[in-house]
BALOBA-1460 file (C-alpha; in Angstrom, 3 decimals):
// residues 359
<rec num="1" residu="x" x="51.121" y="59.068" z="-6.029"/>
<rec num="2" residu="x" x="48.304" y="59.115" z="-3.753"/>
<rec num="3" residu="x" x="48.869" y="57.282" z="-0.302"/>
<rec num="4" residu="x" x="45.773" y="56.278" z="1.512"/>
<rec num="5" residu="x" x="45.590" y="53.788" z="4.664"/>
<rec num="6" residu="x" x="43.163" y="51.128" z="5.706"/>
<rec num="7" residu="x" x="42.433" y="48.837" z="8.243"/>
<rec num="8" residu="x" x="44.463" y="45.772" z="8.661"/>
<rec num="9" residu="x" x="47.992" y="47.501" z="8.239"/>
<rec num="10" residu="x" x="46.989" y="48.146" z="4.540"/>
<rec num="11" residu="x" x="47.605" y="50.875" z="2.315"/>
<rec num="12" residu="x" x="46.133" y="51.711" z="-1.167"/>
<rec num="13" residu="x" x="48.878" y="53.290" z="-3.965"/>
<rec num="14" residu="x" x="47.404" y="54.704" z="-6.757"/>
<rec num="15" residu="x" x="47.813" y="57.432" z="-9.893"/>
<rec num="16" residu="x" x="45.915" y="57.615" z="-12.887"/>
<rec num="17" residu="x" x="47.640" y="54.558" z="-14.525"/>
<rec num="18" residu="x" x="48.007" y="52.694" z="-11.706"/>
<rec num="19" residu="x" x="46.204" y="50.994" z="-8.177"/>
<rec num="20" residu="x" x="47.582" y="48.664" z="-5.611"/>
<rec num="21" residu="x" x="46.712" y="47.725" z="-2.536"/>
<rec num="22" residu="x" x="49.644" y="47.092" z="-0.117"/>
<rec num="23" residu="x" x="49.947" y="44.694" z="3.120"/>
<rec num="24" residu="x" x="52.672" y="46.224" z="5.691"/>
<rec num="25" residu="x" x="53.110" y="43.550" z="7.698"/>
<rec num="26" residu="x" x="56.101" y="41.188" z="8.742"/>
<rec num="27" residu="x" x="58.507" y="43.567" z="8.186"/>
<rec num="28" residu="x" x="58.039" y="44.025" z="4.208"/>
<rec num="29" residu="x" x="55.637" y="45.450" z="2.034"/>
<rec num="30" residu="x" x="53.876" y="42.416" z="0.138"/>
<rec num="31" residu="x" x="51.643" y="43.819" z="-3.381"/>
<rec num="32" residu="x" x="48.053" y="41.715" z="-2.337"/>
<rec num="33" residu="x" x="46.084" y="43.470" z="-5.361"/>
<rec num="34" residu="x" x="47.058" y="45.514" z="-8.564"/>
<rec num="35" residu="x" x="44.935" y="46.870" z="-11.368"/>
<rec num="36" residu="x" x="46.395" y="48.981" z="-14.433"/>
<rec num="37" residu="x" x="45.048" y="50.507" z="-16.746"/>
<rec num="38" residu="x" x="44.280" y="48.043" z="-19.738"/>
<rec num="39" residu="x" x="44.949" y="44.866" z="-18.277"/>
<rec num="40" residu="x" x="43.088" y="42.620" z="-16.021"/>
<rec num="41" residu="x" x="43.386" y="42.625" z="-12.217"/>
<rec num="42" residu="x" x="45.808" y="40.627" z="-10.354"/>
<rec num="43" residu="x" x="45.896" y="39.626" z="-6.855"/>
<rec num="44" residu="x" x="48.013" y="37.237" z="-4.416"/>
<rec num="45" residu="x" x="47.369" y="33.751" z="-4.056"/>
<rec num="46" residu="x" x="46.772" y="34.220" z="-0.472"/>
<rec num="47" residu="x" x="44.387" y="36.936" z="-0.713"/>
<rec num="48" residu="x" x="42.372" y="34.574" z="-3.891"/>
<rec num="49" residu="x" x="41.942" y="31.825" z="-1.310"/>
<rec num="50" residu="x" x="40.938" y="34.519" z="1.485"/>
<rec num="51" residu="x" x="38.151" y="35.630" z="-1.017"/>
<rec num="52" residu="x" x="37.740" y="32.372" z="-2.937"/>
<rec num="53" residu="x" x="38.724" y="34.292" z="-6.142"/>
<rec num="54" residu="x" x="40.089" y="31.938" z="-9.150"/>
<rec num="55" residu="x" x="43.532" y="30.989" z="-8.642"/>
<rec num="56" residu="x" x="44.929" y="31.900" z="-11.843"/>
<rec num="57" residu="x" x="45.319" y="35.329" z="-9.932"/>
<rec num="58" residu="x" x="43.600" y="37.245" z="-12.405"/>
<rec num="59" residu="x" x="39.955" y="39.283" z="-13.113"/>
<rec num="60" residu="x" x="39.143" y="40.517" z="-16.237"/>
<rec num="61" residu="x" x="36.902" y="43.633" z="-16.554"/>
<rec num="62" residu="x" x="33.898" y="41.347" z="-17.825"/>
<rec num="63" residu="x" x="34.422" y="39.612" z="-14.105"/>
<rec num="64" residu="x" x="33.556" y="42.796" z="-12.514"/>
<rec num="65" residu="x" x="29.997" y="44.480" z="-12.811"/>
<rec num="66" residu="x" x="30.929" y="47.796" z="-10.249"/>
<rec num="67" residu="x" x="33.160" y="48.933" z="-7.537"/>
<rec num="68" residu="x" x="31.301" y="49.554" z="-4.228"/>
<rec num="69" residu="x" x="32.287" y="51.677" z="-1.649"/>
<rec num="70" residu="x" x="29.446" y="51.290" z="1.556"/>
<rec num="71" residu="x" x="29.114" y="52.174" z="4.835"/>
<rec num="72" residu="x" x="27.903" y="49.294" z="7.268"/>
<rec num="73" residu="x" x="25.870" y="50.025" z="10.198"/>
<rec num="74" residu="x" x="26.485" y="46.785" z="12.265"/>
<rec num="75" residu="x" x="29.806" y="46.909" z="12.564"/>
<rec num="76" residu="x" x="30.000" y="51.254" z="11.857"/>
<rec num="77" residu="x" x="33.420" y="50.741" z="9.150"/>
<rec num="78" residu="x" x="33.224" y="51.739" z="5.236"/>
<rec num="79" residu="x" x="33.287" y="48.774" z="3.134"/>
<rec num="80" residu="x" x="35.541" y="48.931" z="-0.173"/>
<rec num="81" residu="x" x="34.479" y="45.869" z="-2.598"/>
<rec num="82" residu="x" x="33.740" y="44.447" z="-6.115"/>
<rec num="83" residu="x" x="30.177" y="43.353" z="-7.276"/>
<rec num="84" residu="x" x="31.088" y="40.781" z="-9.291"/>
<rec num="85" residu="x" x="29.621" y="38.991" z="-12.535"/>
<rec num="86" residu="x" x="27.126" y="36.081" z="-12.094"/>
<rec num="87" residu="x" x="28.991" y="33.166" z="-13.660"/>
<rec num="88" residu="x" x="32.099" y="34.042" z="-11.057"/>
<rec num="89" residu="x" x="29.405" y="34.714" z="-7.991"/>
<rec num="90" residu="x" x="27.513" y="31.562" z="-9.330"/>
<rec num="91" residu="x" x="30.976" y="29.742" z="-8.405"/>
<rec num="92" residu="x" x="32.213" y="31.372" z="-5.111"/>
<rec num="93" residu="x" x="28.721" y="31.500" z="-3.799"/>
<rec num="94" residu="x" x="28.443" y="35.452" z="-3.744"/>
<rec num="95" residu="x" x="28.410" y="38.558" z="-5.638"/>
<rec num="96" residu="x" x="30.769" y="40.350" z="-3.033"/>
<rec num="97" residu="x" x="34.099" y="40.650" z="-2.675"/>
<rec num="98" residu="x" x="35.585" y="42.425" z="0.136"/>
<rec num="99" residu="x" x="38.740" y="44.582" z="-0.587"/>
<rec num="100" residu="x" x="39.654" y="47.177" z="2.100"/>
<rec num="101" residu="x" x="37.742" y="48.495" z="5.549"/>
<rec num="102" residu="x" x="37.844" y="51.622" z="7.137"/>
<rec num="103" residu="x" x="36.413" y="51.529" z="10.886"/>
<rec num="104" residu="x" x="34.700" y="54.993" z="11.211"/>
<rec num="105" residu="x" x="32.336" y="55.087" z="14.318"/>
<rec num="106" residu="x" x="30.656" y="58.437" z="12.741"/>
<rec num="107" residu="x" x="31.020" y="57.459" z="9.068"/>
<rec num="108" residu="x" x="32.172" y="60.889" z="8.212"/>
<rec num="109" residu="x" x="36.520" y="60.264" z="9.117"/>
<rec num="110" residu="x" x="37.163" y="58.017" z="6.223"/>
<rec num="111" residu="x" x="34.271" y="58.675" z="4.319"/>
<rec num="112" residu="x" x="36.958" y="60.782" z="1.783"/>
<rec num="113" residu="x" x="39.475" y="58.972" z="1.255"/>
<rec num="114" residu="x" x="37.375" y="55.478" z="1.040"/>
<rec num="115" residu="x" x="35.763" y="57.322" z="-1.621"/>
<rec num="116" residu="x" x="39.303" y="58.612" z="-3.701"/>
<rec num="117" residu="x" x="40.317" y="55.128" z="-3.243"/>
<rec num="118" residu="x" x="36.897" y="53.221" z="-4.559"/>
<rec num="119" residu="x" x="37.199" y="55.960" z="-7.460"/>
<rec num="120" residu="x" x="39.772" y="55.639" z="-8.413"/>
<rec num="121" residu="x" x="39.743" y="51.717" z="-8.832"/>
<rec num="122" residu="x" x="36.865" y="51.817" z="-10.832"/>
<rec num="123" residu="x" x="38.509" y="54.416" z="-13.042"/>
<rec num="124" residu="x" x="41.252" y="51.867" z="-13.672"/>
<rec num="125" residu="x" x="38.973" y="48.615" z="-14.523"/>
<rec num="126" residu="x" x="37.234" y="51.095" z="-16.362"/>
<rec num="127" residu="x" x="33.676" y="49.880" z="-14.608"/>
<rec num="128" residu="x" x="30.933" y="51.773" z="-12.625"/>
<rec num="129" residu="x" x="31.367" y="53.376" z="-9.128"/>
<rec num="130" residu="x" x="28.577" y="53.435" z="-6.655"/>
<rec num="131" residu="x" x="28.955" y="54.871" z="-2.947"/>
<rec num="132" residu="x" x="26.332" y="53.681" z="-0.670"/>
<rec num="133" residu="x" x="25.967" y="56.658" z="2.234"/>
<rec num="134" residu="x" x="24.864" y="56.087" z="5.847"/>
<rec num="135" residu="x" x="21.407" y="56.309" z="5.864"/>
<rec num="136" residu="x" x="19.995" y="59.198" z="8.097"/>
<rec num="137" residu="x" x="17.796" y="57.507" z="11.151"/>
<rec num="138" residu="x" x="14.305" y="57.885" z="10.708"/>
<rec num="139" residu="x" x="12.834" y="60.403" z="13.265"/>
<rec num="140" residu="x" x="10.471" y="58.595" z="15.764"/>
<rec num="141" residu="x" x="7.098" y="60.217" z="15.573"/>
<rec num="142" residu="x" x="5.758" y="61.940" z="18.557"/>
<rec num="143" residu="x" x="3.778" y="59.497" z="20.346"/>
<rec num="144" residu="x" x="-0.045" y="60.507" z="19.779"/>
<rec num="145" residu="x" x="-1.337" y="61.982" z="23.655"/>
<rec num="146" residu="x" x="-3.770" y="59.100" z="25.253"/>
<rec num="147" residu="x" x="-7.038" y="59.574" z="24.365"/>
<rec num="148" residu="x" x="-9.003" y="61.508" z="26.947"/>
<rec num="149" residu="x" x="-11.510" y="59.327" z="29.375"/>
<rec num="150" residu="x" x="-14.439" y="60.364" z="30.874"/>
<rec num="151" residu="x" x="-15.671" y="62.367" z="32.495"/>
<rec num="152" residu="x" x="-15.631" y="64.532" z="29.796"/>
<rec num="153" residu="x" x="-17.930" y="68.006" z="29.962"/>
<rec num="154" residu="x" x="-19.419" y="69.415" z="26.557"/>
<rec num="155" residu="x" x="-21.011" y="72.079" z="27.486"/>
<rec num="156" residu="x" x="-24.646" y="71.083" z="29.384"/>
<rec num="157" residu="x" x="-23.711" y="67.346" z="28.673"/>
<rec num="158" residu="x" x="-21.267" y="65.320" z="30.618"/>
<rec num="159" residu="x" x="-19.925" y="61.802" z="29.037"/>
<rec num="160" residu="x" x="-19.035" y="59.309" z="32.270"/>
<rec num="161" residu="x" x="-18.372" y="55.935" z="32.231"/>
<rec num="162" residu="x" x="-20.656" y="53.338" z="34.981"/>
<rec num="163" residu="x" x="-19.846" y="50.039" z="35.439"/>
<rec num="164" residu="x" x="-18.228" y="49.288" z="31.962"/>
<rec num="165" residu="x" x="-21.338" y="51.631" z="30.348"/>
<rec num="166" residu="x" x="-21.422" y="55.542" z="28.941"/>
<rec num="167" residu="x" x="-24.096" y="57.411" z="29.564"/>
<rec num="168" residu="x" x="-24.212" y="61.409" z="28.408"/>
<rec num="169" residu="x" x="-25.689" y="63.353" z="31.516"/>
<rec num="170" residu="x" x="-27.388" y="67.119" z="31.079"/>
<rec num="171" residu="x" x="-26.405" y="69.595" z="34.077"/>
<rec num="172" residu="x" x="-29.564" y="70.362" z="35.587"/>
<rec num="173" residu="x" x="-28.062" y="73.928" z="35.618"/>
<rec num="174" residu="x" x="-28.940" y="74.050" z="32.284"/>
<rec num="175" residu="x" x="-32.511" y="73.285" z="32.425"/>
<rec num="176" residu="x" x="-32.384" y="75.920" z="35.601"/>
<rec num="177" residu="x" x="-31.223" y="78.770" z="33.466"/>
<rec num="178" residu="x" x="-33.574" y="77.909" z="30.544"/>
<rec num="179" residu="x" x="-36.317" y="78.020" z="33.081"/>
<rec num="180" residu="x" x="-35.218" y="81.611" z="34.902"/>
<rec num="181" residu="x" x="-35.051" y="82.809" z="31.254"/>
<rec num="182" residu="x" x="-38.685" y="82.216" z="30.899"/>
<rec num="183" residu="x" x="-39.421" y="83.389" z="33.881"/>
<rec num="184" residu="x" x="-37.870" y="86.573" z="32.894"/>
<rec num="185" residu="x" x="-39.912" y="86.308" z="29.218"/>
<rec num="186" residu="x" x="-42.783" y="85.669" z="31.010"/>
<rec num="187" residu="x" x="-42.199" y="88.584" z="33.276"/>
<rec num="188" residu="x" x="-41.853" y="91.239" z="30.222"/>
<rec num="189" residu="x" x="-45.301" y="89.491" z="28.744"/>
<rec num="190" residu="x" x="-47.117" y="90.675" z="31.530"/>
<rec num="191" residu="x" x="-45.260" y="94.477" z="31.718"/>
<rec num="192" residu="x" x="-45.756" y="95.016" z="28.199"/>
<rec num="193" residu="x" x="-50.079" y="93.752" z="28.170"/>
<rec num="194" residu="x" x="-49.988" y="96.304" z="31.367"/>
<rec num="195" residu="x" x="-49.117" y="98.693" z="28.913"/>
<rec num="196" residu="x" x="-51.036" y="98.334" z="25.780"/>
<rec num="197" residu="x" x="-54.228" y="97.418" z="27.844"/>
<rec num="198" residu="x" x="-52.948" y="100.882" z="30.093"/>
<rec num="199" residu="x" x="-52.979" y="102.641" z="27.024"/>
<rec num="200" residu="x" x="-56.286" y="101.727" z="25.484"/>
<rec num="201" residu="x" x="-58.299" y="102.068" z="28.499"/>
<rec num="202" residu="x" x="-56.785" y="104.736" z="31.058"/>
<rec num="203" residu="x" x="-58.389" y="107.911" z="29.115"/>
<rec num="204" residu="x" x="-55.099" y="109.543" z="28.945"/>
<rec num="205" residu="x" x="-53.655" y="110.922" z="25.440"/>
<rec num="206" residu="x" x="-52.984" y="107.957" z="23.084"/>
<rec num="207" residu="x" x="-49.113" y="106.976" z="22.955"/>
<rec num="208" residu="x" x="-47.764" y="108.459" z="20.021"/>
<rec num="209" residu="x" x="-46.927" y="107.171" z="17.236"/>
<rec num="210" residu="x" x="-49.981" y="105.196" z="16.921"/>
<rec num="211" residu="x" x="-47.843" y="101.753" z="16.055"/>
<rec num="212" residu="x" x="-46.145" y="101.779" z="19.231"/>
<rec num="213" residu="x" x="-49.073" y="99.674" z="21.551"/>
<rec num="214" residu="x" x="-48.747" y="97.172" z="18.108"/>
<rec num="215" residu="x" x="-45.464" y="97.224" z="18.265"/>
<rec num="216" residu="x" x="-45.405" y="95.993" z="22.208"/>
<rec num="217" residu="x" x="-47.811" y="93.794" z="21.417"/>
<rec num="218" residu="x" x="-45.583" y="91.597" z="18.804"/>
<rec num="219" residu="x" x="-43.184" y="91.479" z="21.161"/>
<rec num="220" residu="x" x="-45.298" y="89.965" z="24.006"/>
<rec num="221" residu="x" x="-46.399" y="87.191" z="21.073"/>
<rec num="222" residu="x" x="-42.538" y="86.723" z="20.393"/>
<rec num="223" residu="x" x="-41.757" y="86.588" z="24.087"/>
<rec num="224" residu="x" x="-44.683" y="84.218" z="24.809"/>
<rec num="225" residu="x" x="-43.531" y="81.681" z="21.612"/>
<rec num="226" residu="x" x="-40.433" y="81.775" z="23.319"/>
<rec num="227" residu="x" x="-41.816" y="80.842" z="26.684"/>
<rec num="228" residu="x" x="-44.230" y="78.172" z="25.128"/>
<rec num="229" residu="x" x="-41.014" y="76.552" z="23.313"/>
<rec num="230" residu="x" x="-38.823" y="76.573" z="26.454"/>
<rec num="231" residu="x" x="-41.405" y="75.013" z="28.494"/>
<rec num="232" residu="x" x="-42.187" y="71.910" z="25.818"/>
<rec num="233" residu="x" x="-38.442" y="71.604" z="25.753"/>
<rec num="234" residu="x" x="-37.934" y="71.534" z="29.252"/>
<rec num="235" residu="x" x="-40.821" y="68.807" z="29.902"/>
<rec num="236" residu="x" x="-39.656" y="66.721" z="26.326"/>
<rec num="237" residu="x" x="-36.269" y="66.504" z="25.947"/>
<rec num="238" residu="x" x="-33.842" y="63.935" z="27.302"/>
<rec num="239" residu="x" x="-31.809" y="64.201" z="30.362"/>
<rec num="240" residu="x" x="-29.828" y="61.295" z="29.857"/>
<rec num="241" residu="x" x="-28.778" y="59.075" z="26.613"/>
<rec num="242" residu="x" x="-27.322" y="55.867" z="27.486"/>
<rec num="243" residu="x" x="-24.672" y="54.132" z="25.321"/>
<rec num="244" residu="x" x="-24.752" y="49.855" z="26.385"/>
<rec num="245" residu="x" x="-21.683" y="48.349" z="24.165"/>
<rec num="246" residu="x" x="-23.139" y="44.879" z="25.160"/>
<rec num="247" residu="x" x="-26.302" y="45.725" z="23.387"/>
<rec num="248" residu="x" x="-24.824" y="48.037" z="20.989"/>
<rec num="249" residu="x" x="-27.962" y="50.432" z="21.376"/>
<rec num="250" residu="x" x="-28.492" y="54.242" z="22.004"/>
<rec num="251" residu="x" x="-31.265" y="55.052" z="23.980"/>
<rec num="252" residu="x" x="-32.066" y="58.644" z="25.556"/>
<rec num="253" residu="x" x="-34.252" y="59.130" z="28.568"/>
<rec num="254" residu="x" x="-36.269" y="61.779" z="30.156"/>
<rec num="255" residu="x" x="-36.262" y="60.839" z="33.537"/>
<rec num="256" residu="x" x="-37.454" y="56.901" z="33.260"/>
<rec num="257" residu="x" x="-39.251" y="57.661" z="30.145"/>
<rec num="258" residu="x" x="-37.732" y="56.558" z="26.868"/>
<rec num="259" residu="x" x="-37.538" y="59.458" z="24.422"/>
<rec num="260" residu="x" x="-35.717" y="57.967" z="21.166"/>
<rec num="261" residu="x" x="-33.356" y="54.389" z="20.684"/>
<rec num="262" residu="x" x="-31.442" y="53.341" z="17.647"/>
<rec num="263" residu="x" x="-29.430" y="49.977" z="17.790"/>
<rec num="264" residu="x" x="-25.611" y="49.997" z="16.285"/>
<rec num="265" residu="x" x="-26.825" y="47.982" z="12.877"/>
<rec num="266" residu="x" x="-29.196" y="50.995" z="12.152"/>
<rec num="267" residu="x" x="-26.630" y="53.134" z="12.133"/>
<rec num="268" residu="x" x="-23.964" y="53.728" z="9.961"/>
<rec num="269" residu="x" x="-21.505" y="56.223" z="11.926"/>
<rec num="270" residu="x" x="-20.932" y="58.298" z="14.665"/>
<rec num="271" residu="x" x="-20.293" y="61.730" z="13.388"/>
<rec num="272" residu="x" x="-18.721" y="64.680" z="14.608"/>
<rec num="273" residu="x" x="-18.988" y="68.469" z="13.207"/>
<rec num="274" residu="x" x="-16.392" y="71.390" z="14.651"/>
<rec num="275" residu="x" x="-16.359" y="74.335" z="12.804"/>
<rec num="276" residu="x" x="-12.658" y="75.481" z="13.125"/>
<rec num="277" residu="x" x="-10.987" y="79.599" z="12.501"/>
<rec num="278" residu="x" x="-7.964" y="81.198" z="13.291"/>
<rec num="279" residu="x" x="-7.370" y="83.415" z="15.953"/>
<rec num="280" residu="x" x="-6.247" y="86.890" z="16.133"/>
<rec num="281" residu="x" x="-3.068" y="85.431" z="17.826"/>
<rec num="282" residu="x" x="-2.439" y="82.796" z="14.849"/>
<rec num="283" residu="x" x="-3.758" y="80.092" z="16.625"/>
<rec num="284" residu="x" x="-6.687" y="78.090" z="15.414"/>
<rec num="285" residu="x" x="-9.917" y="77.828" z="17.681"/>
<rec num="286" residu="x" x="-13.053" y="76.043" z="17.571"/>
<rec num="287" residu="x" x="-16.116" y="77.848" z="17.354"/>
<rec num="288" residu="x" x="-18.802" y="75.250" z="17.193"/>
<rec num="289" residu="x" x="-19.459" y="72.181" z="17.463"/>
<rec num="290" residu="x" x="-21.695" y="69.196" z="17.283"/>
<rec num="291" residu="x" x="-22.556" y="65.696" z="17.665"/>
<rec num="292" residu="x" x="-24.390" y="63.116" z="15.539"/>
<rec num="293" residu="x" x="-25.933" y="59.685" z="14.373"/>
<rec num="294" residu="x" x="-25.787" y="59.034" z="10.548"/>
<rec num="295" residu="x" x="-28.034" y="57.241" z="9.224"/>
<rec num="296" residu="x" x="-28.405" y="55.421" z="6.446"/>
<rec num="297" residu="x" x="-29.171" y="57.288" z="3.090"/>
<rec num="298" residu="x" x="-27.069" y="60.343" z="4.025"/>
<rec num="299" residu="x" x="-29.424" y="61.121" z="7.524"/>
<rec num="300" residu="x" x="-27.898" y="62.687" z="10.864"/>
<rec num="301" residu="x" x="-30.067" y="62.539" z="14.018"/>
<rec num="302" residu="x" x="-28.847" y="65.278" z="16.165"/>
<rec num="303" residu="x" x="-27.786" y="64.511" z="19.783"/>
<rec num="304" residu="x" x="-25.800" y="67.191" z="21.054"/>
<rec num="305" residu="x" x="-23.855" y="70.625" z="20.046"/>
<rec num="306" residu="x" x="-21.601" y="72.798" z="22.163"/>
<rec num="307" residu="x" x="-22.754" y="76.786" z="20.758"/>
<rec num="308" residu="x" x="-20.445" y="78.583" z="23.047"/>
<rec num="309" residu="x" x="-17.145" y="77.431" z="21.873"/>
<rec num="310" residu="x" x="-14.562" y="74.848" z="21.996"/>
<rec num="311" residu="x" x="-11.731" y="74.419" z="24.174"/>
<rec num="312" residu="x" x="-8.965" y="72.301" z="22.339"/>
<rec num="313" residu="x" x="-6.996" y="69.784" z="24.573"/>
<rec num="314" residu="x" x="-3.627" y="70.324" z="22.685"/>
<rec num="315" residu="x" x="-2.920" y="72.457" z="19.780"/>
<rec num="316" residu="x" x="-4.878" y="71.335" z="16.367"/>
<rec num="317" residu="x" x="-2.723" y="71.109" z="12.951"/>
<rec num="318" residu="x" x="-3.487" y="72.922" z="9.543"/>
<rec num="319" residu="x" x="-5.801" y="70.309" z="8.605"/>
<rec num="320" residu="x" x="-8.778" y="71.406" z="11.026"/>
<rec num="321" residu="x" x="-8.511" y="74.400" z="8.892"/>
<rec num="322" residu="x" x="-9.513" y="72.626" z="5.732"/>
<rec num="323" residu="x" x="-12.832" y="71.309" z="4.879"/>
<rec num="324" residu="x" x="-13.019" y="67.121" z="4.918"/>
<rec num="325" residu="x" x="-14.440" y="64.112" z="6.383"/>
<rec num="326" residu="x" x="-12.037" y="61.319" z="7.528"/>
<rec num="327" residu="x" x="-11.989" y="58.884" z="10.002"/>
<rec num="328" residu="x" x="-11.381" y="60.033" z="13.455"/>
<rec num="329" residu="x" x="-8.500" y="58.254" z="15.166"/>
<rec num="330" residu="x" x="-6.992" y="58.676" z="18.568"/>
<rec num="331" residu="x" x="-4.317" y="60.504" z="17.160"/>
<rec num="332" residu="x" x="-6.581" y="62.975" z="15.252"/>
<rec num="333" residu="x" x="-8.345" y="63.962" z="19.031"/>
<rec num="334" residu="x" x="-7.871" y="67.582" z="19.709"/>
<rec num="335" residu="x" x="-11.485" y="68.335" z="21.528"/>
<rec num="336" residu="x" x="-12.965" y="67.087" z="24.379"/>
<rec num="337" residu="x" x="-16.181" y="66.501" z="22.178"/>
<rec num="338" residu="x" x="-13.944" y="64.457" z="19.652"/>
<rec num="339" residu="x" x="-12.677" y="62.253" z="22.063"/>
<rec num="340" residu="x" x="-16.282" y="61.910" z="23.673"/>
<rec num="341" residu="x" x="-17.580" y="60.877" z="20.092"/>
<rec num="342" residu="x" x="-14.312" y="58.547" z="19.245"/>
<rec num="343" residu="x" x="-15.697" y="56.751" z="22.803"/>
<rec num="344" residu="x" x="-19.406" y="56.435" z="21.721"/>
<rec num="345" residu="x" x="-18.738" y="54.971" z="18.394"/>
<rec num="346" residu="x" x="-16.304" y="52.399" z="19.925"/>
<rec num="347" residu="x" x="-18.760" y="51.310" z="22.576"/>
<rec num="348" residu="x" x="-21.760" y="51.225" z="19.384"/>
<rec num="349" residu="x" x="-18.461" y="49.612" z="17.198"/>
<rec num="350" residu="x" x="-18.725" y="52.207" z="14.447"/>
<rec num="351" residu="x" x="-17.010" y="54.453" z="12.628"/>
<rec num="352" residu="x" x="-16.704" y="58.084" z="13.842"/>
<rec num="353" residu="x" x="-15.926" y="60.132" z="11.169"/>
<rec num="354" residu="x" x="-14.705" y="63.611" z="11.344"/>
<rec num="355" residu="x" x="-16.873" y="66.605" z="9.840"/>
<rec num="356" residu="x" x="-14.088" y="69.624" z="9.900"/>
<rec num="357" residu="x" x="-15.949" y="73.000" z="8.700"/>
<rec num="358" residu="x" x="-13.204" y="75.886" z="8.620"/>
<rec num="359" residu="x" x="-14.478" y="79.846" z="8.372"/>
């Protein structure tokens, strides 16, 4: 006989043949419930009125649909109970009926013997046995890092925020080092004409080989393109593109002069491109990156790129190693030019989508 002990000064009796559960109180042992095998359950009339059972004392096995064994949360106890048929919950006004509790602040003291005792009830009314576990707490997720605010450098652009306004500002030490490397272009133009027109008019022997005065000359033509191409970029391109969310427009300046302007209904997105590898150490880095307008009918006028790498603000997951567009969220911000894009398209009210290039 297998003795196990509930709440309430009860205990459960039971064999193969045989189940009862037993109230020890008042100084004798009073029978409240009994199931054998083969015949229907019986039960006190104190404990029908308790549970509003029929007061004939009896249920048949058709009464019963399962025996439950659960574990409840709100008050932490196992729960040992028959789901009953509809036309008897129809009439008591529920489908459960309560048999024995076992308070078990960790659900893992009783959790045993609850379950010998549910099984081996439903082995005697011959009906089905179901054990509802604690259900594991759901891990919280890690909280997503705020998203960055400006300022926020990307490379020879700045983002910063005036008076409720972004506005992406070039370092003039960019524009200073563009214009010291043609200087030094310029420099090697003149050193290398010295040469060839040295060579061609000073009498002395010809250089040898013969090519070689070509050869310099090509290069001053490259070096001089180069020169040529710095300067119209230097004198052309914008210094400053302003971002109004009132207006919802884009407009980049050089100096007071107006270089290009697209409102927020002419555009469909904000889009950002990062070319993503990983490391020698495992980690992943960013090697390029850049930022764009898409337009409509699959478009992109470029604004800005960062060529010299990309310093991540926390450490990026496997997906920046797989090719995709989504949806940039705050969440998905790893790069000081992702956040700086995830600010321009809210102040246009667009979309910034994601452009993640892996090598």
């Amino acid at each position: 006989m297998d003795r196990i002990a509930a709440a309430d000064n009860l205990m459960i009796e039971m064999d193969e043949a045989h189940w009862r559960l037993i109230a020890n109180g008042a100084g004798e042992a009073r029978v409240l419930v009994e199931a054998q095998s083969g015949e229907p359950m019986r039960y006190m009339s104190g404990f029908a009125s308790s549970r509003r059972l029929p007061e004939d004392g009896t249920l048949a096995s058709s009464d019963i649909q399962r025996v439950v064994l659960g574990w409840s949360e709100q008050d932490a106890a196992w729960h040992l109970g028959l789901l009953l048929a509809a036309p008897l919950a129809q009439a008591r006004g529920s489908r459960w009926c309560e048999i024995a509790r076992w308070p078990d602040p960790d659900a893992t003291r009783y959790d045993a013997p609850a379950t010998r005792a549910g099984a081996g009830l439903a082995q005697i009314v011959e009906r089905p046995f179901s054990r509802i576990a604690p259900q594991p707490e759901p891990t919280p997720a890690a909280a997503a890092p705020p998203l960055p605010e400006p300022p926020l450098t990307l490379d020879c652009w700045t983002l910063v925020r005036t008076d409720g306004a972004l506005a992406l500002v070039r370092s003039p030490g960019c524009a200073r080092g563009l214009a010291r490397r043609s200087l030094w272009y310029g420099l090697w133009v003149v050193v290398y004409i010295v040469l060839i027109v040295t060579n061609f008019t000073s009498g002395i022997a010809p250089a040898r080989p013969e090519f070689l005065p070509y050869l310099g000359l090509l290069a001053a033509a490259i070096l001089t393109a180069l020169v040529v191409r710095n300067v119209y970029w230097l004198r052309t391109q914008p210094n400053r593109i302003a971002i109004d969310p009132t207006a919802r427009t884009i407009t980049a300046l050089r100096g007071r002069r107006q270089r290009w302007r697209f409102e927020a209904s002419a555009l469909e997105a904000v889009c950002v491109s990062q070319v993503a590898e990983r490391g020698r150490s495992g980690g992943i880095t960013y090697t390029y990156g850049e930022l764009n307008l898409q337009l409509p009918g699959g478009r992109f006028w470029f604004i800005l790129n960062m060529a010299h790498g990309i310093e991540a603000l926390r450490e990026p997951d496997a997906e920046a190693l797989h090719d995709d567009q989504v949806i940039l969220t705050p969440e998905g911000v790893y790069t000081a030019l992702q956040a700086a894009g995830l600010h321009i398209a809210a102040a246009l009210g667009l979309p910034c989508r994601d452009d993640r290039r892996a090598r």
